[in-house]
N, C-alpha and C positions, 0 to 999 in steps of 0.2 A: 708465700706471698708472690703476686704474678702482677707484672707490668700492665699499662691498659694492651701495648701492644702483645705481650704476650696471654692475656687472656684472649685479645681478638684474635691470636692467633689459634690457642686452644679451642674456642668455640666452633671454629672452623673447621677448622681437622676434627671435633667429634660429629660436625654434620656431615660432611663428606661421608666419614667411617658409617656413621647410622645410615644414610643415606645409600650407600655401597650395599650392606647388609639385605637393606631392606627391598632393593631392587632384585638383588641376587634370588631372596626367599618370595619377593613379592611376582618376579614371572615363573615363576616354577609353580607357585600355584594359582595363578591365573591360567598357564597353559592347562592344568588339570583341568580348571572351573568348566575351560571353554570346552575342552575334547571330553569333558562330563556331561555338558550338555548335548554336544553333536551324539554322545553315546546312549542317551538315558534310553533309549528305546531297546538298546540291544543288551544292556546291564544294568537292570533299575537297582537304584538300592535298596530294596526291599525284594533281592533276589532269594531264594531260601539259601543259595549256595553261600552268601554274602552274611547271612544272618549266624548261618552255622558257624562261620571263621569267627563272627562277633562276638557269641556265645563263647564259644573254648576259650577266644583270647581274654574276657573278662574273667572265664573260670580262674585259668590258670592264673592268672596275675591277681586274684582274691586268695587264691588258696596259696600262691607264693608266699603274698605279704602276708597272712593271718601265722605261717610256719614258721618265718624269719621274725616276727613279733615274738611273738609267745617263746621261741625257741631262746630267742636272744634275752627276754627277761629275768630268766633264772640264772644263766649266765653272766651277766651283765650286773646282777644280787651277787653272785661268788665273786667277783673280782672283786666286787668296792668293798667285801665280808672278810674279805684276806687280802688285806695290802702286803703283808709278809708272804704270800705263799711262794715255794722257790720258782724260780721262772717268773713271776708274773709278766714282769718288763719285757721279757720274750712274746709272752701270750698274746698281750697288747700289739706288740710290735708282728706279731703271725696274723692277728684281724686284719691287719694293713694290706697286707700283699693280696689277699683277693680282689684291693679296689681297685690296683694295681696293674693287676695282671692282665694280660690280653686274654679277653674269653676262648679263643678257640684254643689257647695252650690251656684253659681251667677246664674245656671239656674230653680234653683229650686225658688230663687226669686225672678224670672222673672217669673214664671208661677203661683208663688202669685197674681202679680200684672198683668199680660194681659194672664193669661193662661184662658179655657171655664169657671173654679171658682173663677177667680180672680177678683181683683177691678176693673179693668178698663169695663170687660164686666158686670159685675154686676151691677152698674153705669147704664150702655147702659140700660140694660136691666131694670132696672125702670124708667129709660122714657120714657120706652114704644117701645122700638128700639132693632133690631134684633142684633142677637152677630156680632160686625162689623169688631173684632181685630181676629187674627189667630196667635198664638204661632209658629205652625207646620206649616215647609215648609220654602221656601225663605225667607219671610216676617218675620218667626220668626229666622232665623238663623239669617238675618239682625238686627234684633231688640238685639239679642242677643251680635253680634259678634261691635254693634255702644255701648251696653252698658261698655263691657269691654276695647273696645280701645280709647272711645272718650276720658275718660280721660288721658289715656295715649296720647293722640295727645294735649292734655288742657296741663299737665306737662310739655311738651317736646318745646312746642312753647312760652309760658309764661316766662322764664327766658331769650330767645332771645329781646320779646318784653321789659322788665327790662331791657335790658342793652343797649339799644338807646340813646345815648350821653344827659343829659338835654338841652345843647346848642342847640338841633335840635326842642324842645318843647317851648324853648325862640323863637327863629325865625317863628316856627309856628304860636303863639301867637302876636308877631310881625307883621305879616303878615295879622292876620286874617282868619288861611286857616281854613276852612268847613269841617269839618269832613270824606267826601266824598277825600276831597285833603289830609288832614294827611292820610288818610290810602293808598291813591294812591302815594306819596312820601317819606313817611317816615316808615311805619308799613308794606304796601306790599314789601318791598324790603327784610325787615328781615326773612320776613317768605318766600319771594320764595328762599331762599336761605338753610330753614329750610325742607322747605314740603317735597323736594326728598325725604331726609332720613329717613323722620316719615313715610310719605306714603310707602317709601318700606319695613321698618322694619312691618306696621300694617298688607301690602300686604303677608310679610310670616306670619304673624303671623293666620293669618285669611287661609291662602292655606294649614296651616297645621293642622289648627282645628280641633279638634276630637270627646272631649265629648260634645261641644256643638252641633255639626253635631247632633252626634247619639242620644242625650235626642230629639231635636226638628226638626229634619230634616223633618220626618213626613212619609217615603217611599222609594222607590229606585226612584222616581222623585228627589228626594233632597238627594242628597247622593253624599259627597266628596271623595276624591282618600282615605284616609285614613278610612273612613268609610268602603268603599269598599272593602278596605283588610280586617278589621277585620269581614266583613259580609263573604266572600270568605272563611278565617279559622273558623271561630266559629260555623256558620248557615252551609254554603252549603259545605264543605272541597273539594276546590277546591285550589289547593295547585298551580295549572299554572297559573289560574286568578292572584291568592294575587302575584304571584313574577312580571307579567307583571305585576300589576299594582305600586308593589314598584320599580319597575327599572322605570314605568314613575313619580312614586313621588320623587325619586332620580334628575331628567331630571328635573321636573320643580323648586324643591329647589336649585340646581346649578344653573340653568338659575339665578333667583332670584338673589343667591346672585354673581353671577359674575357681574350683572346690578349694582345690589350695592357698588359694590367693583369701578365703575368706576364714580360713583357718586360726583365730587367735595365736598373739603368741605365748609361748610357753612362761611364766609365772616366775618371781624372782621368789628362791625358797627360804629366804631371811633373813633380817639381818644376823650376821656372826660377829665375835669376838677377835675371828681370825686365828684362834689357835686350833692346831690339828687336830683331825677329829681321831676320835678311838672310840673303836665300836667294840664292846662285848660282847655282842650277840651271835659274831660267829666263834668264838674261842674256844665252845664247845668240842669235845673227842668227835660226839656225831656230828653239829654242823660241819665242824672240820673236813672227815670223812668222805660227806657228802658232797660239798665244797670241789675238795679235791677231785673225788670222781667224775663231777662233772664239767670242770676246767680239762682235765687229762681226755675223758671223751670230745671235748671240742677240739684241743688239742690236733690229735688223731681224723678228727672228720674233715677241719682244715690241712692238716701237714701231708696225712697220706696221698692225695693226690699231686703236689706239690714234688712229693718224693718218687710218685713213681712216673711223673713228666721228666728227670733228672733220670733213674732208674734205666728208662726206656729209649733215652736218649741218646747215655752211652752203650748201648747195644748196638747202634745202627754205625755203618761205618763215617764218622764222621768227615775223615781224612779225603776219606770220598767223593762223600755228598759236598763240602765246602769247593772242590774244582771242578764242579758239573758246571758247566755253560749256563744251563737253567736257571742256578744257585746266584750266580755270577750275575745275570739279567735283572734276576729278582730282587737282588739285594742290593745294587746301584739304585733300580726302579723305586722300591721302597725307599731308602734314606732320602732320593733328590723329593720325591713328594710329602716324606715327613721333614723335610728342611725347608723347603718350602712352605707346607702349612705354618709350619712350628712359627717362622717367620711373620706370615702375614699372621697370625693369630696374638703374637706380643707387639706387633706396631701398632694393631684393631684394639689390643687391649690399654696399650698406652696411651694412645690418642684419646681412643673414649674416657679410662680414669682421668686422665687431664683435664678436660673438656667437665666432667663431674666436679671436679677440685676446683676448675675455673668459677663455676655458675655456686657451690654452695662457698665459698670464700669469700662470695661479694654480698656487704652486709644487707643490701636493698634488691631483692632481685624481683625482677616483675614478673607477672603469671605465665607469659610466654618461655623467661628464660628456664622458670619452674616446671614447668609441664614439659620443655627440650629435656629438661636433667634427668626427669622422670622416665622419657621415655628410652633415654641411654641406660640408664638402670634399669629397664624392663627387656635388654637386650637378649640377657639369660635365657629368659623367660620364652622368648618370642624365636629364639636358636631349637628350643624343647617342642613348640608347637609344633616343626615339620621335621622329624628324624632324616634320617641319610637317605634309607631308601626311600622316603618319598620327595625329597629334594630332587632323588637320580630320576625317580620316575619322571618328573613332573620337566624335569632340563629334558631325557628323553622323550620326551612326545615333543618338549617345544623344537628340539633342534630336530628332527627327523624328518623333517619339511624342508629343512636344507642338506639333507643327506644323511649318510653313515653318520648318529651320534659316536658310534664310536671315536671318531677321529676327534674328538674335542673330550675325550675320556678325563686324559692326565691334566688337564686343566680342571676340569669340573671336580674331580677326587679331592688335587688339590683343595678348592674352595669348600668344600663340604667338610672336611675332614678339619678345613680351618675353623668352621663355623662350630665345629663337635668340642671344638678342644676351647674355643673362647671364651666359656664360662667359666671354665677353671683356670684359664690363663687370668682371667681379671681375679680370682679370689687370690690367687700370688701377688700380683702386681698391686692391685690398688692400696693396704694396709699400706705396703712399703715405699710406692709412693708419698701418701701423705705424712710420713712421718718423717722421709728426707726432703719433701717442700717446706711441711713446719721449720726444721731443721737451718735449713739452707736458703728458704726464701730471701731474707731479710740480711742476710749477709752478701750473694747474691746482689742485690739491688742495690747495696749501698757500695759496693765495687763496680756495677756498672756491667757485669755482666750479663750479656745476651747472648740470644743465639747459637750459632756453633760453637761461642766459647763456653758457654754455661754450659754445653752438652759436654764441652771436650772435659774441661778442669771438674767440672764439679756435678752434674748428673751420671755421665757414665762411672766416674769411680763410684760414687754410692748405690747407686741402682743397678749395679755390675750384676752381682751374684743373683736379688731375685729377678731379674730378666732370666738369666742363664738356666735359672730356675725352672721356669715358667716355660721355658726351648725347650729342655731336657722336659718337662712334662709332655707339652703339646707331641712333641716326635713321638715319647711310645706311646700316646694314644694315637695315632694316627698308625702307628708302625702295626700296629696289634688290629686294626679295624678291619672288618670285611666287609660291610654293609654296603655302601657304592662301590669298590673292586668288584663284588660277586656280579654286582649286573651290568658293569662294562672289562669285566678281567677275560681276555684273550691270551689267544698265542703272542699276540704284539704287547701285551699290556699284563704282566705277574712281575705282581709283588710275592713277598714270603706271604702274609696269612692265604693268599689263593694259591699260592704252592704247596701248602701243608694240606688246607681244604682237596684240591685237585688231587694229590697222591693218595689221599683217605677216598675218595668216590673213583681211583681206581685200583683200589685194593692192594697199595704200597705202602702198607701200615709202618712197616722197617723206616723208610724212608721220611716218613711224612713225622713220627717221632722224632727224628734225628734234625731235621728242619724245625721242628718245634721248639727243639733245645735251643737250639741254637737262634730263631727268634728272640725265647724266652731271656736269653743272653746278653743281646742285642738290648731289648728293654730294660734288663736290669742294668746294664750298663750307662745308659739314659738318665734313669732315675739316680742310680751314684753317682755322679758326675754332675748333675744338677745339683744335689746336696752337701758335695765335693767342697770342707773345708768352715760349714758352718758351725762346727762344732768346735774348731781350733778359732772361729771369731770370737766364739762365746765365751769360751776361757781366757780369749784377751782382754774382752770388754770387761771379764771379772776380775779381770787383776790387779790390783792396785797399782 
């Protein structure tokens, strides 16, 4: 419940916030529109060179998601088939960590384990067998882009499968149906109603790839739209290529999510009874078996890189590498601009859930305040239309007319970096807001509290932890990013991922492992520490 003054103050501060947002997104590609028009003559978009990047990048981000789908459904069958299996709770809890993890430590191992030194060819090559796996190229962008999403399509299908009424597992069993018939009757229904929305979020997620493109692409045969700009500014400074090619990266992120946006939603699968479900149908010795083997291979295609990023790391001197000057630069540089983001990303998110709470709490709201609310909720949305690198691009052309963009670098990181992390800053914050305004509103108001005092006594204690939360996320995705460092990162300007990137492109493998780790550290550190203690609330709240 919120005073008339503190609504009007809410509604304010989420126009601002929108308004901020939209300025930030809206001249970066207005400066593209304009330096796309001064260019058309010398980069049309319908260049063959332009057509060809457009091609591979829809290949690969088709053939990504159709691998991460498919791969993930039988998967995704064996967990919900064996709620008993040992580990499971671990298994679930090892999908996590690739959503997790900063890409350039998940490609570095991956090329532990199938890169020309890694285990899987080392292996070949003692039986006597020629190197048969390929990192670079398709094959490895694929390999790449099925490690990070499949479990993201394993998570996202698995709690559909869970919540299939038990009555419908008594009647199977009933029945007698063959394994072949539950998944055609009861288990494919839940997920064709699931898959749209996985397939098209992996579908952007994969069209907008970046650093894994550029570690393993391998060429300009394997080279996405996003790649291409940063090779266009960095390598060849061709400033008309990179804007045609971000006005067509623009054009297919929109496509995307307009397709998405018209995507029904997924189907409620019954009413239940509410008692726990038991399935028979995996009980069997061979389902079991097969079960098994295929949790234990997912297992292994997640954990082993995981393991030899950890492996590889304590190899390198780390004693070392932590008092290099470099190290020391890099990792000031990093934290001050992931404390930063992480920052303005939970104030951008707080404002605007307030601002939401303000306008749907008020029982008569008219079309104007309906269509503001709408358009604060379509924030997400409108953060995914223009990725990192074509934000940098598009800030690059505009400030270059006033000099070295560089020199406005760590500023611009900052904001981008804030703008990447704010769609999951709000999926933290907003739940937890509204359940401490339901909460608190009305007590609140009838004590008279405003203001800094409402913030001091009684918001910040409740809202403490998911803020903290929601920091501790924004920093390691910002910590882990390369996408705008790659195309303003100098000698004046390294974070850790362009240090790890920079020692791998100058053939300091030792080195740039042992900075990974220790990243990797870094992040996991972030994310414990944001999670730091909800477990000991949980058990208070259940205590009598």
């Amino acid at each position: 419940m919120l005073t008339a003054p503190e609504r009007k103050q809410a509604l304010t501060g989420g126009a601002i916030s929108l308004a901020g947002i939209l300025l930030f997104i809206g001249l970066a590609v207005g400066a593209l529109l304009a330096a796309g028009i001064e260019a058309t003559d010398s980069a049309p978009l319908l260049d063959p060179y332009l057509l060809r990047i457009l091609r591979f990048t829809l290949l690969q981000a088709v053939l990504s998601t159709l691998l991460s789908v498919v791969l993930g459904i039988p998967i995704a069958r064996a967990l919900a088939r064996q709620p008993r299996f040992p580990g499971r709770l671990w298994m679930i809890r090892l999908m996590a960590v690739p959503m997790g993890l900063p890409v350039l430590i998940g490609a570095m191992g991956l090329l532990g384990i199938w890169g020309r030194q890694g285990i899987v060819n080392g292996a070949m090559q003692a039986l006597g067998l020629a190197q048969p796996v390929s990192i670079y190229g398709l094959s490895g962008i694929l390999l790449a882009h099925v490690f990070f999403n499949l479990p993201l399509a394993v998570r996202l299908m698995l709690p559909g499968l869970e919540r299939v009424p038990p009555e419908y597992w008594l009647v199977a069993s009933g029945l007698g149906m063959r394994p072949g018939s539950v998944f055609r009757f009861i288990e494919w229904p839940v997920l064709r109603g699931l898959i749209p929305g996985i397939a098209g979020l992996i579908f952007m997620l994969c069209a907008t790839s970046f650093t894994l493109v550029l570690m393993l692409g391998g060429g300009p045969a394997a080279t996405t739209i996003e790649v291409a700009i940063y090779q266009s500014l960095r390598f060849d400074f061709d400033p008309a290529r990179a804007v045609a090619l971000s006005l067509l990266q623009i054009a297919l992120t929109g496509g995307v999510l307009a397709v998405m946006a018209l995507l029904p939603a997924p189907a409620d699968a019954g009413v239940s009874s509410g008692r726990p479900p038991r399935r028979l149908d995996g009980q069997s010795p061979q389902a079991r078996f097969a079960d098994g083997a295929l949790l234990v291979g997912a297992a292994l295609f997640v954990g082993l890189p995981l393991v030899s990023v950890v492996s590889h790391g304590l190899e390198a001197d780390l004693s070392k590498l932590v008092t290099q000057p470099v190290f020391l630069q890099a990792l000031l540089t990093s934290l001050a601009i992931a404390l930063a983001a992480g920052m303005l990303a939970v104030l951008a998110a707080l404002v605007i859930v307030r601002a939401r709470y303000a306008i749907s709490s008020r029982r008569r709201a008219n079309l104007g305040l309906r269509f503001f609310g709408s358009t604060l909720g379509a924030v997400s949305s409108l953060v995914l239309l223009a990725p990192p690198i074509v934000l940098a691009t598009g800030w690059f052309m505009a400030l270059r007319r006033f000099g070295d963009p560089t020199q406005f670098a760590a500023s611009l990181i900052v904001c981008i970096n804030m703008l990447m992390a704010l769609p999951f800053v709000i999926r933290v914050v907003e739940p937890a807001f509204a359940i401490h305004t339901q909460r608190t509103g009305r007590l609140s108001a009838s004590l008279g509290l405003t203001g800094l005092s409402r913030l001091r006594f009684v918001d910040w204690p409740g809202l403490r932890k998911p803020l903290l939360t929601a920091l501790s996320f924004a920093m390691a995705l910002s910590l882990g990013d390369l996408g705008a460092v790659a195309l303003f990162g100098s000698g004046d300007l390294v974070t850790l991922p362009w240090l790890v990137y920079s020692r791998l492109g100058s053939y300091r493998t030792n080195d740039a492992d042992g900075f990974a780790l220790l990243l990797g550290i870094l992040c996991l550190l972030l994310t414990v520490a944001g999670t730091a203690g909800q477990g000991e609330q949980r058990e208070k709240g259940n205590t009598p």
